[in-house]
C-alpha positions as CSV (number, residue, x, y, z in Angstrom):
1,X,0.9,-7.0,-14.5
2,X,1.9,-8.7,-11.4
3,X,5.6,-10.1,-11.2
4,X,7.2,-11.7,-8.8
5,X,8.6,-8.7,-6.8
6,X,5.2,-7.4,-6.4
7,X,3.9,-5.4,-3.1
8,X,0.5,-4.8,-1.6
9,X,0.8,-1.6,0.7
10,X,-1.7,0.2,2.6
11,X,-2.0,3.5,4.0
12,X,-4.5,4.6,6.4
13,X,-6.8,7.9,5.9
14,X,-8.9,9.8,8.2
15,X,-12.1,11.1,6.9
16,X,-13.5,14.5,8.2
17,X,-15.3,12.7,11.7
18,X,-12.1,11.4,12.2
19,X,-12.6,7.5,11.6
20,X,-9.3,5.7,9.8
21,X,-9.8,4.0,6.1
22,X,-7.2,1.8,4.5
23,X,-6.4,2.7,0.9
24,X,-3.8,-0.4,-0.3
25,X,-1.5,0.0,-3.6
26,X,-0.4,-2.8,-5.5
27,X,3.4,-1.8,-6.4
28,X,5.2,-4.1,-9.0
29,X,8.8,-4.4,-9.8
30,X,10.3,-3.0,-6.6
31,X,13.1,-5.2,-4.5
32,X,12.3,-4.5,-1.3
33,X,9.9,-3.3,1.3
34,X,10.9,0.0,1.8
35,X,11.4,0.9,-2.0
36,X,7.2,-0.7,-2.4
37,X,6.5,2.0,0.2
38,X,8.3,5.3,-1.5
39,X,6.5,4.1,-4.6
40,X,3.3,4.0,-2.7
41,X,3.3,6.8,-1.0
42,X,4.2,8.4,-4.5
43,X,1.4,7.2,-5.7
44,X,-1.0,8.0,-2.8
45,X,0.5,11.8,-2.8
46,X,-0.9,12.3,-6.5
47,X,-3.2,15.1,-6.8
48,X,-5.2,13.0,-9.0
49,X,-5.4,10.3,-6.9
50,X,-6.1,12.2,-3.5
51,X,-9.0,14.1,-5.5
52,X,-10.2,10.6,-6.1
53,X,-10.4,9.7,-2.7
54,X,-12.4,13.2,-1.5
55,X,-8.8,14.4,-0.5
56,X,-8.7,12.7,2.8
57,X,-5.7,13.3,5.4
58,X,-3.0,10.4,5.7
59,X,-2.5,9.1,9.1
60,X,1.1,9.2,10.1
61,X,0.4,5.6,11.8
62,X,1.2,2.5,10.7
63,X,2.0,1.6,7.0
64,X,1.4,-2.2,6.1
65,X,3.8,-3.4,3.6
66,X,3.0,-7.2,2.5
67,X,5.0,-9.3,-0.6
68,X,2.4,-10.7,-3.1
69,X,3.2,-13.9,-4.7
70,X,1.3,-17.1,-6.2
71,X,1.7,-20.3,-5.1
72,X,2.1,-23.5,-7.4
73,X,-1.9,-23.9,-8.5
74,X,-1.8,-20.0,-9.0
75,X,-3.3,-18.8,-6.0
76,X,-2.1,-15.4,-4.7
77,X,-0.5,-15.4,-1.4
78,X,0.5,-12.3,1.5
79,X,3.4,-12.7,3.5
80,X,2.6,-11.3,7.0
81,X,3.2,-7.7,7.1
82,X,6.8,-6.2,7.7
83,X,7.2,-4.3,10.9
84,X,4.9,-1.0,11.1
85,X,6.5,1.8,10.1
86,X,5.3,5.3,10.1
């Protein structure tokens, strides 16, 4: 479920030949940007989930942290993304 204090965050991965993949996290119920990203970095540090995703290694660079929220017809809407953050 999707409330209004929802966050879409996105962590980039390097595979083995070194290029960068984005792996994003929808995190509901948190207040702000910085509590979204502890969640998803929680989330991302999961043994379950790295196995999931061949156990690739996080890139320390930026982290993209966007607010989700719907519009009056219902259409989902990004804010721009908060300042990078490593």
């Amino acid at each position: 479920m999707v409330t209004g204090r929802s966050w879409l965050v996105g962590f980039g991965f390097r595979t083995p030949c070194g290029r960068l993949v984005r792996h994003f996290y929808v995190v509901d119920g948190m207040a702000g940007p910085e509590q979204a990203r502890e969640a998803a970095l929680e989330r991302a540090n999961d043994p379950g989930e790295r196995a999931a995703h061949g156990n690739l290694r996080r890139d320390d660079g930026c982290v993209e942290t966007r607010r989700m929220s719907r519009d009056l017809l219902g259409a989902w809407r990004l804010s721009v993304p908060s300042p990078c953050t490593a």
